[in-house]
C-alpha positions in Angstrom: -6.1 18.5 -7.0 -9.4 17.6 -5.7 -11.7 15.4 -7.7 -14.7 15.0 -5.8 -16.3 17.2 -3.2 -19.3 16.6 -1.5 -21.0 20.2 0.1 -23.5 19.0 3.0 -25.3 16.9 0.9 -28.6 15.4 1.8 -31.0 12.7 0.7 -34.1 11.5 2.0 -36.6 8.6 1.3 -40.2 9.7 2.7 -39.3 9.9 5.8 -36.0 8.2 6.6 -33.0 10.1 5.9 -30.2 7.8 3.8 -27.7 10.9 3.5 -27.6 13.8 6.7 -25.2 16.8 5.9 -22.7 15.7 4.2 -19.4 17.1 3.3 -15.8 15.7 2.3 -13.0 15.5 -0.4 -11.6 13.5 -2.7 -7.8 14.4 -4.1 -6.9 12.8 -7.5 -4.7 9.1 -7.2 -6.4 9.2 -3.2 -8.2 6.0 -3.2 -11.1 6.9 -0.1 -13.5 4.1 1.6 -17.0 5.2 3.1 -16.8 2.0 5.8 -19.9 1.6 7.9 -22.9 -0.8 9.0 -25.7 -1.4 6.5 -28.3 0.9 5.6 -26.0 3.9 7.0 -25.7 5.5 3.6 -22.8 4.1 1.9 -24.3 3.1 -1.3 -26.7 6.1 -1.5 -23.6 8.0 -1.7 -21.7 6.1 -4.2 -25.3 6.7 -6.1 -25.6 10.7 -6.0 -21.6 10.9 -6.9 -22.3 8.4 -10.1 -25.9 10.7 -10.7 -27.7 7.6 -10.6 -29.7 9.9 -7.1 -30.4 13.6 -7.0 -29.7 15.4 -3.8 -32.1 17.0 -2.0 -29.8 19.6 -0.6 -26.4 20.7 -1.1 -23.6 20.4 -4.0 -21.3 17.4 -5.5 -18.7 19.1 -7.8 -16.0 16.6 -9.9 -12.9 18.0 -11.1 -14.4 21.5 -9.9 -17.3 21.4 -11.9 -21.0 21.6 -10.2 -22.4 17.8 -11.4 -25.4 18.3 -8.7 -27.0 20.7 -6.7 -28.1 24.9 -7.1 -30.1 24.2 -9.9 -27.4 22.3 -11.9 -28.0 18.2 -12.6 -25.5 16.7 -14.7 -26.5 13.1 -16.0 -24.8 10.0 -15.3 -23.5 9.9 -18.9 -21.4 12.8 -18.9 -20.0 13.1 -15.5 -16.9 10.7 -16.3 -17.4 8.2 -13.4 -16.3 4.6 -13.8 -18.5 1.9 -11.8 -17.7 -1.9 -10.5 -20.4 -3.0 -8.7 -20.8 -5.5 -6.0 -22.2 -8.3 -8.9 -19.9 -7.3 -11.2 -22.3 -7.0 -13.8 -21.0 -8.2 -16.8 -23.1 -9.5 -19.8 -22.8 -13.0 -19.9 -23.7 -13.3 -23.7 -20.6 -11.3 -24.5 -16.7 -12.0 -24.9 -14.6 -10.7 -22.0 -12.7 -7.9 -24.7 -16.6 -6.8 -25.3 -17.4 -6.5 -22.2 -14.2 -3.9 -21.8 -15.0 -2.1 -25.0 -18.9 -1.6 -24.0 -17.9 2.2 -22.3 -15.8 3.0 -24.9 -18.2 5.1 -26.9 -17.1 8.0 -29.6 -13.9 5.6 -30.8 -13.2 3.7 -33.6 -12.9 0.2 -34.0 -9.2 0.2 -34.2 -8.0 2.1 -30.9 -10.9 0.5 -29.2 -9.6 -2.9 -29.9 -6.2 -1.5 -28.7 -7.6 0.1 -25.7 -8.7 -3.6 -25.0 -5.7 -5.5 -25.6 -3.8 -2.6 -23.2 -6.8 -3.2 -20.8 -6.4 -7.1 -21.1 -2.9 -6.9 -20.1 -2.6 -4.5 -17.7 -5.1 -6.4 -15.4 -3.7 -9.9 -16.2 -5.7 -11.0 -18.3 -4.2 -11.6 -21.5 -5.6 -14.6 -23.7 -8.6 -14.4 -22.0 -10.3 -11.9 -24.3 -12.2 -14.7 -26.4 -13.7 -16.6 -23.0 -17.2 -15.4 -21.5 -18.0 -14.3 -17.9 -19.1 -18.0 -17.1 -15.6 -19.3 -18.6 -14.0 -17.3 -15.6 -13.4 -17.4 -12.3 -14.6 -15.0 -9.7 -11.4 -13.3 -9.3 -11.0 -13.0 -13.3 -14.4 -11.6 -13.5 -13.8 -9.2 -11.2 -10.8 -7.9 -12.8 -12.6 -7.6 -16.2 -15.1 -5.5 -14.3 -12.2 -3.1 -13.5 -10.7 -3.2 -16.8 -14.2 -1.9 -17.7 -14.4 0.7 -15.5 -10.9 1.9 -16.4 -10.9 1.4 -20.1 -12.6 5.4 -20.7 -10.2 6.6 -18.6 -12.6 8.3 -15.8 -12.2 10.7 -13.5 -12.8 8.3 -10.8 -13.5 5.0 -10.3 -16.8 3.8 -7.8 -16.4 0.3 -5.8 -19.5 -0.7 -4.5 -18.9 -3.8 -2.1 -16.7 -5.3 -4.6 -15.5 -8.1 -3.3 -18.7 -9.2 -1.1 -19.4 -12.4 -3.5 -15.6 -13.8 -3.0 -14.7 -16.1 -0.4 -12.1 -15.7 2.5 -9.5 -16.7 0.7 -10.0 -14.9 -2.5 -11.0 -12.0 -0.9 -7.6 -11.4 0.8 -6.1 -12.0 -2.6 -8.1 -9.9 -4.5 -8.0 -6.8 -1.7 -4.1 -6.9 -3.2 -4.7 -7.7 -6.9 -7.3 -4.9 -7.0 -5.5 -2.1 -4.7 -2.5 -2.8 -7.4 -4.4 -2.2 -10.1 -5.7 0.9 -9.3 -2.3 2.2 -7.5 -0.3 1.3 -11.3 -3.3 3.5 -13.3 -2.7 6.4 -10.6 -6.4 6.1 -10.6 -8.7 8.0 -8.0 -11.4 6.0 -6.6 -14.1 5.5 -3.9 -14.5 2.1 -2.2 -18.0 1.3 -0.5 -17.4 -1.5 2.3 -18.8 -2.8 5.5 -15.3 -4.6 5.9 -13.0 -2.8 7.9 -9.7 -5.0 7.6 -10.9 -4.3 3.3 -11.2 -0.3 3.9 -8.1 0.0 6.2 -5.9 -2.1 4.1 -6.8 -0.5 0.2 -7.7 3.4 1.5 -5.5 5.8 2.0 -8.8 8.0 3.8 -11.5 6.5 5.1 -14.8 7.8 6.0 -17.2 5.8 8.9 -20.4 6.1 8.2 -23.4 5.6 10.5 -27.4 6.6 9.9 -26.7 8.6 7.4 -24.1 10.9 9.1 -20.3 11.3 8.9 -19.1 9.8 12.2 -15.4 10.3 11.1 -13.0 11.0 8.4 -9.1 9.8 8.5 -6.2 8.1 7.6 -7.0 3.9 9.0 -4.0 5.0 11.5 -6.2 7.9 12.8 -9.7 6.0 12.7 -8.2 2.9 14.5 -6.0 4.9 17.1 -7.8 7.8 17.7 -11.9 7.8 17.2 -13.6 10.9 17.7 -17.0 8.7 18.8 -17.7 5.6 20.7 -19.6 4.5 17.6 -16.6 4.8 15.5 -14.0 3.0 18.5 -16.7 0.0 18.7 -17.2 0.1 14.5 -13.4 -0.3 13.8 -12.3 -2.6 16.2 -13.3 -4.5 19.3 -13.0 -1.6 22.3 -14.1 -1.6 25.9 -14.3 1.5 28.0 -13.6 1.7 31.5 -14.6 4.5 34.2 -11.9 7.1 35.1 -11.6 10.1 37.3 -9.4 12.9 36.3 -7.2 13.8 39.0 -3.6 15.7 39.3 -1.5 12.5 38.8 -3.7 11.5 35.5 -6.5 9.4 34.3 -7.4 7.2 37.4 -9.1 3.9 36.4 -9.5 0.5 38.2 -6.8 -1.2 35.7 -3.9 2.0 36.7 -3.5 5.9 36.2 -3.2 6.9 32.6 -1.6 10.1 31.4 -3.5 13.0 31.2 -2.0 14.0 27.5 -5.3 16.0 26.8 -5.5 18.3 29.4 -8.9 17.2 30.8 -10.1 19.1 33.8 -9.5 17.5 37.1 -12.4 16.2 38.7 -13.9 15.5 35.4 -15.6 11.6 34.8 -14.7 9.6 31.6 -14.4 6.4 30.1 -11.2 5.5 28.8 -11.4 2.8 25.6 -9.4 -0.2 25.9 -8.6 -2.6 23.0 -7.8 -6.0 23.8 -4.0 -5.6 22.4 -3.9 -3.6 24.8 -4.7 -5.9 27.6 -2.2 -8.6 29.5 -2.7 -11.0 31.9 -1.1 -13.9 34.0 -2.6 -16.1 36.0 -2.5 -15.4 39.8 -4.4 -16.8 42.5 -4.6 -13.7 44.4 -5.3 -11.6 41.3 -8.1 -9.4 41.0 -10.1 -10.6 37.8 -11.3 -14.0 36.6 -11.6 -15.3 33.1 -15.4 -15.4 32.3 -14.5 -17.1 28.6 -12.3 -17.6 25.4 -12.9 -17.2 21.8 -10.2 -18.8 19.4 -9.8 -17.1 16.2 -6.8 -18.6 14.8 -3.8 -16.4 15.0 -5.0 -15.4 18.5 -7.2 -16.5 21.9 -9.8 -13.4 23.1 -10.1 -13.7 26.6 -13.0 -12.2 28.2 -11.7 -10.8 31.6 -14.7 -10.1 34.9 -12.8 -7.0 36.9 -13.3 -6.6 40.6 -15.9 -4.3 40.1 -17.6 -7.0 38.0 -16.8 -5.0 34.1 -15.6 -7.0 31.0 -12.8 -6.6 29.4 -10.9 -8.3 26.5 -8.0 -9.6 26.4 -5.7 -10.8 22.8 -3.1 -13.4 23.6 -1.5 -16.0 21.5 -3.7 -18.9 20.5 -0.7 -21.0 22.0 -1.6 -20.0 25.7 -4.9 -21.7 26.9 -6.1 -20.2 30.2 -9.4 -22.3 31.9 -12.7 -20.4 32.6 -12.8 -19.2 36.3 -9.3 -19.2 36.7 -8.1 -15.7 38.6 -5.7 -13.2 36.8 -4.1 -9.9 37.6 -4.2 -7.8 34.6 -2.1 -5.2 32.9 -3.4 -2.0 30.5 -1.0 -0.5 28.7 -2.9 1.4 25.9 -0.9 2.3 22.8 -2.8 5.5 22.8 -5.1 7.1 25.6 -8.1 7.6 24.6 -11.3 9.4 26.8 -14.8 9.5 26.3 -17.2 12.0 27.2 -20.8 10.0 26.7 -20.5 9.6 23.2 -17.6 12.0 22.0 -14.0 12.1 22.6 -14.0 13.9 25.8 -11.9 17.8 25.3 -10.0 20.2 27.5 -11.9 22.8 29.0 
């Protein structure tokens, strides 16, 4: 069942254009992440499904049901939408269990007061009802926020940045806490992020953004592995592209011959992205790269790698194995996936 559908929707401020033709699905329990840089339209979307925006062009149904668009505006009030945003926005001068009962409009004290103490402990956060926001910590707050949003029992839950004003560590934890949540209330939701380890690890679709348009929309498997545009490859992970030649054998390149699983025309020029996990490399005297430098990041050393034909590529090896600058390598591709660009698409068979 779908709950959300967006029918190339458009919105425009003066003269810069937030939202560009936009159109995608939401099915119910589907938790679905619009992942992008900022200012490409991720918010103002979040905004014209809540009805907080009006589109300029085109139709957002929920549940079916026109909300916006062809004459038809439904307010925010009575479209059914649960919000957490980025600052949680709680009132500080009220008790946690009022914050939670502050949607809760059109019931009577007694099964609000239940809905509460169900809400309370169903995010963890029994005993707590009596506290204020201050009295909690960020991770509680933000879990009162949800217990908010959920309490009515909407149609579908909006995250905007939700977990921007945690730290590292918190964040990780929360990413679970909050993907748990929403997974045990079979809840269907919509996730606003610039994160892309947040997006891949809590949506089950995800949606890259960029200037307003809709670059791409997957599974994180599909997005990662297979981008349709170099925006997209460069946005989701670190990627380098290399020249190739399509000839009979395959995909010639200066690191090997790829397979030709396509079908691209022979004689046709592409760049083939390269990840750097899928990179080797040992150290050779007589090799035909050099290591130009290395950034540590913990788990792993990325190696930046100056080919023969003086092009960078990058390298992931374990942060055990130290290699100097300037010392000569041969290198190894062995992509997971191939993947070729034509300029700025994913290049097609004739």
């Amino acid at each position: 069942m779908t709950r959300i559908e967006l029918r190339n929707v458009a919105k425009s401020y003066d003269d810069v254009k937030a939202i560009d033709d936009m159109s995608f699905t939401v099915e119910k329990g589907e938790i679905f992440a619009f992942l992008g840089p900022s200012g490409c339209g991720k918010t103002t979307a979040l905004r014209l499904i809540a009805g907080v925006e009006t589109p300029d062009s085109g139709e957002i149904l929920i549940d079916g049901e026109p909300v916006a668009g062809g004459g038809v505006f439904i307010p925010p009030n009575r479209r059914n939408v649960g919000m957490v945003f980025q600052g949680y926005a709680l009132f500080p001068h009220l008790r946690v269990k009022d914050n939670i009962a502050y949607g809760l409009t059109g019931f009577d004290r007694e099964k609000s007061e239940k809905i509460v103490d169900n809400m309370l402990e169903f995010v963890g956060l029994e005993g707590l009802g009596d506290r204020y926001p201050h009295q909690l910590s960020g991770g509680q707050q933000q879990r009162v926020a949800l217990a908010r949003a959920l309490a009515p029992c909407p149609v579908v839950i909006l995250l905007d940045e939700p977990l921007s004003n945690l730290d590292a560590d918190m964040r990780a934890q929360m990413r679970d806490e909050v993907l748990n949540i929403l997974k045990k209330a079979h809840s269907t939701a919509i996730l606003v992020t610039h994160d892309q380890a947040e997006a891949f690890s809590m949506a089950d679709c995800v949606a890259v953004l960029n200037a307003g348009r809709t670059e791409q929309v997957g599974t994180p498997e599909e997005i990662y592995h297979f981008p349709s545009t170099r925006f997209v490859a460069d946005f989701v992970g670190q990627a380098d592209f290399i020249d190739g030649l399509v000839e009979k054998e395959g995909i010639e390149t200066e690191l090997g011959v790829f397979p030709n699983k396509a079908g691209l025309a022979e004689g046709s020029d592409v760049q083939l992205m390269i990840r750097p996990d899928d990179i080797t490399f040992t150290v050779d005297d007589q090799g035909g790269a050099v290591v130009e430098g290395q950034e540590f990041r913990g788990s792993e050393n990325i190696y930046t790698l100056s080919l023969a034909s003086g092009k960078l590529v990058h390298s992931s090896r374990p942060s055990t194995l130290l290699v100097e600058r300037g010392t000569r390598v041969s290198v190894t591709a062995a992509p997971a996936h191939i993947v070729a660009f034509s300029g700025d698409r994913v290049a097609r068979p004739p």
